[in-house]
C-alpha positions as CSV (number, residue, x, y, z in Angstrom):
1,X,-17.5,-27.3,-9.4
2,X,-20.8,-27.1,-7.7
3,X,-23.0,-25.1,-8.7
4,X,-25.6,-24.9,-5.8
5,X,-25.6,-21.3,-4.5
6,X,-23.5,-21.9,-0.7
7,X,-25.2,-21.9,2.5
8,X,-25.0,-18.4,4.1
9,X,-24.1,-20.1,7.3
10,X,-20.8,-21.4,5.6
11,X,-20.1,-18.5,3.8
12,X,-20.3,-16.6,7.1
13,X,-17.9,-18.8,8.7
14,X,-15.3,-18.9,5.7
15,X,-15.5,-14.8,5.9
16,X,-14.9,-14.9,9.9
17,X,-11.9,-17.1,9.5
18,X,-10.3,-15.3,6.6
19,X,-10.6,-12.4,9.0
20,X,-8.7,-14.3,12.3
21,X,-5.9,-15.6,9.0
22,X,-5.4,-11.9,8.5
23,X,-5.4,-10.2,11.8
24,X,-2.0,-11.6,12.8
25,X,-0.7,-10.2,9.8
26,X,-1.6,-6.6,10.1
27,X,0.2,-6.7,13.4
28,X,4.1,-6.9,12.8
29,X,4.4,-4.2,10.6
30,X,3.4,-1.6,13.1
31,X,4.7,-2.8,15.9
32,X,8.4,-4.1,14.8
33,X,9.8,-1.0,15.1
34,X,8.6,-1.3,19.3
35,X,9.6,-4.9,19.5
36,X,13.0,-4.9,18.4
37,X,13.8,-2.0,20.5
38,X,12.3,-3.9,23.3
39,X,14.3,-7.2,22.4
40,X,17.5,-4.8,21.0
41,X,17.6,-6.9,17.5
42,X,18.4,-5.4,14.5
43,X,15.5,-4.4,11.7
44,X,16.6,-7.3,9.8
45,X,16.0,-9.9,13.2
46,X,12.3,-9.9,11.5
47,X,13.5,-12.8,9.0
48,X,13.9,-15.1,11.9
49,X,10.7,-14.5,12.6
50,X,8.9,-15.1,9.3
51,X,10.9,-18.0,8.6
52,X,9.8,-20.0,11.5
53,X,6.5,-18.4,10.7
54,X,7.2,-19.7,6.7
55,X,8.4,-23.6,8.0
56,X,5.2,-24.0,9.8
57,X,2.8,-22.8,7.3
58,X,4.6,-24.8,4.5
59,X,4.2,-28.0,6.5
60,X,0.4,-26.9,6.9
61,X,-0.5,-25.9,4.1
62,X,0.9,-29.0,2.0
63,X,-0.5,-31.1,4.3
64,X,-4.2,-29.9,4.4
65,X,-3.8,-29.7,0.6
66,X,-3.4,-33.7,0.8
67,X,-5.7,-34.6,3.5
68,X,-8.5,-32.1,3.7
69,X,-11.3,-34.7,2.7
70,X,-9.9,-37.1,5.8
71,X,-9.8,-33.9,8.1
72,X,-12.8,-32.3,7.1
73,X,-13.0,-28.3,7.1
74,X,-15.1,-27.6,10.4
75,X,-12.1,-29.5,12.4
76,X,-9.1,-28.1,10.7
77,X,-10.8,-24.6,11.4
78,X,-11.5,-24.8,14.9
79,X,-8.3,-26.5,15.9
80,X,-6.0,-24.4,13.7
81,X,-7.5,-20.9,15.2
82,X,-6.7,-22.6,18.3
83,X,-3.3,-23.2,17.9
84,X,-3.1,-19.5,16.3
85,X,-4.7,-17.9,19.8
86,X,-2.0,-19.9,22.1
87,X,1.0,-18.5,19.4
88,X,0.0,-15.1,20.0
89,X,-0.7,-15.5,23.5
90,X,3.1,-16.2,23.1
91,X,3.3,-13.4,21.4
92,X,1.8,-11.5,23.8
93,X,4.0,-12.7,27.2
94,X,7.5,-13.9,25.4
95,X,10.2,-12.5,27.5
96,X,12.7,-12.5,24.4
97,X,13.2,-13.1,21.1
98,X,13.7,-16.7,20.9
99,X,10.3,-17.7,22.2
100,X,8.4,-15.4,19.3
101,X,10.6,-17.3,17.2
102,X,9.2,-20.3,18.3
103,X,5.5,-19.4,18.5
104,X,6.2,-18.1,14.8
105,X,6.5,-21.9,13.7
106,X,3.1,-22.9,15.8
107,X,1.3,-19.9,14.0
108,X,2.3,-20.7,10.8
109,X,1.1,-24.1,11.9
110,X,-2.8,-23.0,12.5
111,X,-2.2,-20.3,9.7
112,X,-1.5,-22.6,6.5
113,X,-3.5,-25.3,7.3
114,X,-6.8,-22.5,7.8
115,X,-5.5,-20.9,4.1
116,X,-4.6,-24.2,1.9
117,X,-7.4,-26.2,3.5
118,X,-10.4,-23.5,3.3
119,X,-9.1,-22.3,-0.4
120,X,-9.2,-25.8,-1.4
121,X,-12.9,-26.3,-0.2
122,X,-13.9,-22.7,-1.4
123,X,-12.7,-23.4,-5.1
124,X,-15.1,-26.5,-5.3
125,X,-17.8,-25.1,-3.4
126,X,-17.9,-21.1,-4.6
127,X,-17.8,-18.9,-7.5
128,X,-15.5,-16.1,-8.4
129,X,-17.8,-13.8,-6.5
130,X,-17.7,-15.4,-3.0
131,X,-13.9,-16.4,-3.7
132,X,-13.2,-13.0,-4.0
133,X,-15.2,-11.9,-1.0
134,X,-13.9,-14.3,1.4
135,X,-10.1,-13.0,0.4
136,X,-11.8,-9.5,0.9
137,X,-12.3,-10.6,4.5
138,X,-8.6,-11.7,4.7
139,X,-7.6,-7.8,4.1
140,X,-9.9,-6.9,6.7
141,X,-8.2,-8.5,9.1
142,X,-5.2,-7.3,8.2
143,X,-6.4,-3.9,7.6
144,X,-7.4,-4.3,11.0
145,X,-4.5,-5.4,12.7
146,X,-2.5,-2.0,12.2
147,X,-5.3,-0.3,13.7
148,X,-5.3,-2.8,16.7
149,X,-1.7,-1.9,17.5
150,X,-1.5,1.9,16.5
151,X,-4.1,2.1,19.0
152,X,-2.3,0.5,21.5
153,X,1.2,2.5,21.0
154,X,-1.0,5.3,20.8
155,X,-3.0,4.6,23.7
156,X,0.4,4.6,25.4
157,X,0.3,0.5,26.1
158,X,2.7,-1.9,25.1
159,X,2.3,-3.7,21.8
160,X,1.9,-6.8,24.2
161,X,-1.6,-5.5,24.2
162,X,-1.9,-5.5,20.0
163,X,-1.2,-9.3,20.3
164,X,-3.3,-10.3,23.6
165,X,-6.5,-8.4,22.0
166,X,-5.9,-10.3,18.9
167,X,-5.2,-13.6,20.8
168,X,-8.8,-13.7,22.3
169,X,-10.7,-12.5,19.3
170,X,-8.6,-16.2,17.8
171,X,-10.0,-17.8,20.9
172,X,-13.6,-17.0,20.5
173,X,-13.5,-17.9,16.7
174,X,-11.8,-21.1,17.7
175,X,-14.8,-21.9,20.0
176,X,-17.3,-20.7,17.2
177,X,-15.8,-23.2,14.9
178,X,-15.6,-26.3,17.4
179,X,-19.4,-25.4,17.9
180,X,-20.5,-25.5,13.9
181,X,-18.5,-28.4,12.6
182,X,-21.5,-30.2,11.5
183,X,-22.6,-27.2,9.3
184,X,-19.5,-27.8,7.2
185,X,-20.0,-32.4,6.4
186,X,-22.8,-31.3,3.5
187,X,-20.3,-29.8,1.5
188,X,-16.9,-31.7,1.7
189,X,-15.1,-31.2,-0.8
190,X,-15.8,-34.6,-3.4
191,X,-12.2,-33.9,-5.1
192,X,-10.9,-37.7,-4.0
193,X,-14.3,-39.8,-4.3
194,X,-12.3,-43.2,-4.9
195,X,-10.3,-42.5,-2.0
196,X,-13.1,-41.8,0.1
197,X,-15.4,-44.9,-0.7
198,X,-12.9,-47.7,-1.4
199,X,-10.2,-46.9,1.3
200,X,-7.0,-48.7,0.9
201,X,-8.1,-50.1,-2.6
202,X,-7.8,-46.3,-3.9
203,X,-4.3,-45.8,-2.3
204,X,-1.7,-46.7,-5.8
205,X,-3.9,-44.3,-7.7
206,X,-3.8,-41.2,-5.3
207,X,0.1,-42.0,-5.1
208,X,0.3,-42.0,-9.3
209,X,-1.8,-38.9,-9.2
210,X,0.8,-37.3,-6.6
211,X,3.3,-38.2,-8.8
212,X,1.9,-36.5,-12.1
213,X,0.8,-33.3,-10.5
214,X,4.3,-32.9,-9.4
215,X,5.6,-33.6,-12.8
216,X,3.4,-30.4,-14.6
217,X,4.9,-27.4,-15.8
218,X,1.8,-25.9,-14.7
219,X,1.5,-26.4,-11.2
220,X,5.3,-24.8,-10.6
221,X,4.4,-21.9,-13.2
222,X,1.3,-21.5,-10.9
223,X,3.4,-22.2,-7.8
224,X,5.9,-18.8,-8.7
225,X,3.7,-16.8,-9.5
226,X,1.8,-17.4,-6.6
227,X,5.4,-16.8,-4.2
228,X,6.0,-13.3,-6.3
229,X,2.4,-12.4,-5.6
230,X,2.2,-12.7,-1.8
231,X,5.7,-11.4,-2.0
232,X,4.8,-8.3,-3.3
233,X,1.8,-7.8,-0.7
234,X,3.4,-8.7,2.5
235,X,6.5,-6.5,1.6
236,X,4.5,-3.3,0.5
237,X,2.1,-4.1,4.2
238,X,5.5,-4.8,6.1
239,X,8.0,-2.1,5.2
240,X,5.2,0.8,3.8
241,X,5.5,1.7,7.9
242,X,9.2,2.0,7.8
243,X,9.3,3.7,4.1
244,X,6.9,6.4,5.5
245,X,8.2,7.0,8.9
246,X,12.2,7.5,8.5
247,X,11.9,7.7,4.7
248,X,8.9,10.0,4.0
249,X,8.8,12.3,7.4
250,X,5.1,11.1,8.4
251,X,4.7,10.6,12.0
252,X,3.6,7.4,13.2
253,X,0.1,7.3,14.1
254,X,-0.5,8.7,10.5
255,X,1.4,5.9,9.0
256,X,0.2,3.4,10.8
257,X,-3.1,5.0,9.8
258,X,-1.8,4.4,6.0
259,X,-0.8,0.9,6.6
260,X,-4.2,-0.1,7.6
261,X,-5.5,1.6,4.4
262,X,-3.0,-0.3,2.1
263,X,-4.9,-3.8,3.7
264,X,-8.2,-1.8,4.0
265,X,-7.7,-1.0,-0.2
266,X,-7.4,-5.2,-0.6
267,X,-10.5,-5.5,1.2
268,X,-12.5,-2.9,-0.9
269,X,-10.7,-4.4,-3.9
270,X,-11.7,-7.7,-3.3
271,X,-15.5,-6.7,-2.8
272,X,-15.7,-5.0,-5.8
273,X,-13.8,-6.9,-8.3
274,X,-15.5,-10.1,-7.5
275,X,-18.7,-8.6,-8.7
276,X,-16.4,-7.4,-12.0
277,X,-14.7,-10.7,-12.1
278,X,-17.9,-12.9,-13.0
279,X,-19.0,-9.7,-15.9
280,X,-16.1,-8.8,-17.2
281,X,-14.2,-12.1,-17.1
282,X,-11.2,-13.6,-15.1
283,X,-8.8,-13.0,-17.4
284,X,-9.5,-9.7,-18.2
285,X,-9.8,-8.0,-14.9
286,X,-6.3,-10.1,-13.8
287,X,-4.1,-8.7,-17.0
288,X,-5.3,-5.1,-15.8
289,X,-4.6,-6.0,-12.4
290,X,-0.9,-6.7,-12.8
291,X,-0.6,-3.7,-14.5
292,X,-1.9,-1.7,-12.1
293,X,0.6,-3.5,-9.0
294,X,3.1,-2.1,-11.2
295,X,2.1,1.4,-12.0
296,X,1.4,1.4,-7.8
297,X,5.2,0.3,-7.1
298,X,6.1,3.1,-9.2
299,X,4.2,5.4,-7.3
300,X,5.9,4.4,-4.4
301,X,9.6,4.4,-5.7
302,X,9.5,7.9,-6.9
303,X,11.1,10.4,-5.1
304,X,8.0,12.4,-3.9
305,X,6.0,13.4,-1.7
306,X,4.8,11.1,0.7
307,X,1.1,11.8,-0.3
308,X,2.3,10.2,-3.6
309,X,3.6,7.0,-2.1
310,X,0.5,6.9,0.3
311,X,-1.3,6.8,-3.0
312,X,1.0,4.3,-4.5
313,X,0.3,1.8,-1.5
314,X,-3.6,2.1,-2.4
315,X,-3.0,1.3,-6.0
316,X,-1.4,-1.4,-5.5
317,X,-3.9,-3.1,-2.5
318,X,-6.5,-2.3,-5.0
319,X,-5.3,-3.3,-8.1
320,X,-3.4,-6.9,-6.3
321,X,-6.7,-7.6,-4.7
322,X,-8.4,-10.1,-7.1
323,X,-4.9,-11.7,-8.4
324,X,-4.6,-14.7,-5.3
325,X,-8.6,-15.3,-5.1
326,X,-9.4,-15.9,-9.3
327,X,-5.4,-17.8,-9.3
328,X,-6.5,-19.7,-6.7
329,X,-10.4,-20.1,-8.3
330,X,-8.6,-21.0,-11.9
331,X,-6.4,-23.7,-11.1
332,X,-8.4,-26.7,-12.2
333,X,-8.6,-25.3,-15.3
334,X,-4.4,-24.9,-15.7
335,X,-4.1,-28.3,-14.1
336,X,-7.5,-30.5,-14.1
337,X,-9.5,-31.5,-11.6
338,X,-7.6,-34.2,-10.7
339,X,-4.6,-32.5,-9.5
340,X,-6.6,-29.0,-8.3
341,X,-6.5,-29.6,-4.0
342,X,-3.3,-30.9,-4.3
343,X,-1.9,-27.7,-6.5
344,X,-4.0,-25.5,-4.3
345,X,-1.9,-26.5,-1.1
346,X,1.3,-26.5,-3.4
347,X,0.8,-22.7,-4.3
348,X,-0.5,-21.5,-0.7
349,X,2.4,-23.2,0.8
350,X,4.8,-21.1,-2.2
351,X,3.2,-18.0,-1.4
352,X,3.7,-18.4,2.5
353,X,7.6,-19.3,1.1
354,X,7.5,-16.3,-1.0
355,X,5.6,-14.2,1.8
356,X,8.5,-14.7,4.4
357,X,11.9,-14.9,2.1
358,X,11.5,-12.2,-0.3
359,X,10.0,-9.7,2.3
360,X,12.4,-10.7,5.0
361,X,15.7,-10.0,1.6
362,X,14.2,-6.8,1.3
363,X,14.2,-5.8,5.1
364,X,17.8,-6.8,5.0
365,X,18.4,-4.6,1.6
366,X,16.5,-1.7,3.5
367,X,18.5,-2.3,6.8
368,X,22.0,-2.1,4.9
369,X,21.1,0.9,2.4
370,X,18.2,2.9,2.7
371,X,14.7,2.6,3.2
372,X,14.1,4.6,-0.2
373,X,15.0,1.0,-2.2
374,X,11.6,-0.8,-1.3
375,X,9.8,1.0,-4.1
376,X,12.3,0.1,-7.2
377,X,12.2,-3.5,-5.5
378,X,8.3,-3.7,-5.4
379,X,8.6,-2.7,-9.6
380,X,10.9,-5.5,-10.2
381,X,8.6,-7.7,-8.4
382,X,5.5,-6.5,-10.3
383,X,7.1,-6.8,-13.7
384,X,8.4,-10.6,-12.9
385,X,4.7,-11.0,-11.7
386,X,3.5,-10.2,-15.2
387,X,6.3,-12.2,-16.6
388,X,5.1,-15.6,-15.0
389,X,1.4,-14.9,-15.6
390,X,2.3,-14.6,-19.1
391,X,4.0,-17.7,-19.5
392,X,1.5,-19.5,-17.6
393,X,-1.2,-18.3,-19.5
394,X,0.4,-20.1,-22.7
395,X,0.7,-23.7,-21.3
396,X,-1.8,-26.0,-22.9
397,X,-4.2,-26.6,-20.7
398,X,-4.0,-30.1,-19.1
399,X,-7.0,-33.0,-20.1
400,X,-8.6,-33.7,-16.4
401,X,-8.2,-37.3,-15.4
């Protein structure tokens, strides 16, 4: 891992696109309830949506994972944000269902390859600090995306408008990063150096090496946990809305309002833990971390007030906040250096399979029995959570190649 302090310039730009990878994000939650009454789906029609939004970030993210040194960072940025503005331009004009379907698969598209391939370069190139902070950003964007489209519904506009003012923000990154590729070439990431220098000559070895990272315990370990995070995350951010609306009595300016706290308590989270991360220790801050996801979820399936769930949600953004960053900063060290971009991608592209599946099950739990169930299903995913970290945490730790 380098050790030279990173250039403010790329730090900068790895903060601004964690912010355009969550904005999209924020949105759905709030404004579901409006677009399936517009399209006349059911509450459970989101699932096709995050799947085709799941099968293009899987193919993305594996991919950058594998190729990031050929691509190079500044590229992969600027065209991925591209192809994220024209899906939510989509978005923002699609007539139907169908065609958000399909403009799901070309976001996923832009969004895994920005995740895998900017994590991949960020755990060579930063410490736990600046890892955590530029996943802070990432709940930024989210945090900001509810507010985006409660203030459109509120505003009495479509939530056409949510996704078209998000579209353009993509589009001026997207030029911002075509501009600044050259600031990123001084700090490829130097994970494949024999690939790099002797071209084809390198190829059997980078096949073996595919081969053996495939075959460690460590890297599916890593892998699940990774899925039952982001599971736990996008379900509490997708259904909190629905939970506090028709199960809680709020009105819906105030829950959106909450929603965007939830992201808004990652963001603070991840600010503040990554100072804590490189005093207290990795380890330490993530055991108390999945124990505070769980005490949150318990917050949230008790039947109270919604003041207490409201509280619940915070708890959990704030205690899940530093869990994907120091994972994602760690993994060298629970699979060697050898294998680490190639893991990297492997566990983005489970926790964008985990991130769609599991939330999209719950919303068709929610839709069938009642909205009340998305608490006791949040505990069961925090406890599983602790259950893998555990068992990861005793693997022997593999000798880097």
């Amino acid at each position: 891992m380098s050790t030279a302090p990173p250039r403010a310039s790329l730090l900068l730009l790895a903060y601004l696109a964690f912010v355009s990878l969550g904005l999209p994000d924020g949105l759905i939650g709030v404004g579901w309830p409006s677009i399936r009454a517009d399209f006349d789906v059911p509450t459970e029609a989101v699932g096709l949506v995050l799947t085709a939004g799941t099968a293009g970030y899987l193919t993305s993210s594996v991919l950058a994972g594998f190729t990031l040194a050929r691509l190079g960072v500044g590229w992969l940025l600027a065209g991925s944000t591209l192809l994220a503005s024209l899906a939510l331009t989509g978005y923002a004009s699609t007539p139907g269902l169908t065609l958000m379907v399909g403009c799901a698969l070309v976001l996923g598209l832009g969004s895994g390859a920005i995740d895998s391939g900017l994590n991949a370069y960020a755990a060579g190139a930063f410490g736990p600090r600046h890892m955590n902070w530029m996943h802070a950003f990432f709940g930024l964007g989210v945090a900001l995306g509810p507010l985006i489209m409660t203030g459109a519904l509120s505003a009495g506009l479509s939530w056409r408008w949510g996704y078209g003012l998000v579209a353009g923000a993509q589009l001026a990154l997207a030029a911002a990063f075509a501009l600044t590729v050259r600031a990123w070439r001084d700090r490829a990431p130097a994970r494949e150096p024999a690939a790099s220098a002797a071209g084809e000559a390198a190829a059997p070895p980078t096949v073996t090496r595919v081969r053996e990272t495939l075959r460690l315990p460590a890297v599916w370990l890593g892998a699940s946990a990774f899925a039952v995070y982001v599971a736990i995350e996008v379900a509490a951010g997708l259904w909190a809305f629905l939970l506090l609306t028709e199960g809680r009595g709020l009105g819906a300016a105030v829950a959106g309002v909450c929603v965007s706290g939830y992201w808004g308590s990652l963001f603070v989270g991840r600010v503040v833990q990554g100072v804590v991360a490189e005093r207290l220790g990795g380890a330490v801050v993530l055991r108390g971390s999945l124990a505070g996801m769980a005490v949150g979820a318990v917050l949230i399936a008790l039947p109270a007030p919604a003041w207490v769930a409201v509280a619940g949600l915070f708890v959990v953004g704030f205690a899940a906040a530093p869990v994907f960053p120091l994972l994602t900063l760690t993994t060298a060290e629970r699979v060697g250096a050898a294998h680490a971009d190639r893991t990297i991608g492997l566990q983005i592209a489970a926790a964008g399979l985990g991130g769609a599946l599991v939330p999209a099950g719950i919303g068709v739990l929610l839709g069938n029995t009642s909205v009340e169930l998305l608490g006791p299903a949040l505990v069961v995913l925090a406890l599983g959570l602790i259950a893998l970290h555990a068992a990861g945490t005793r693997r022997p730790v593999p000798t880097p190649r």
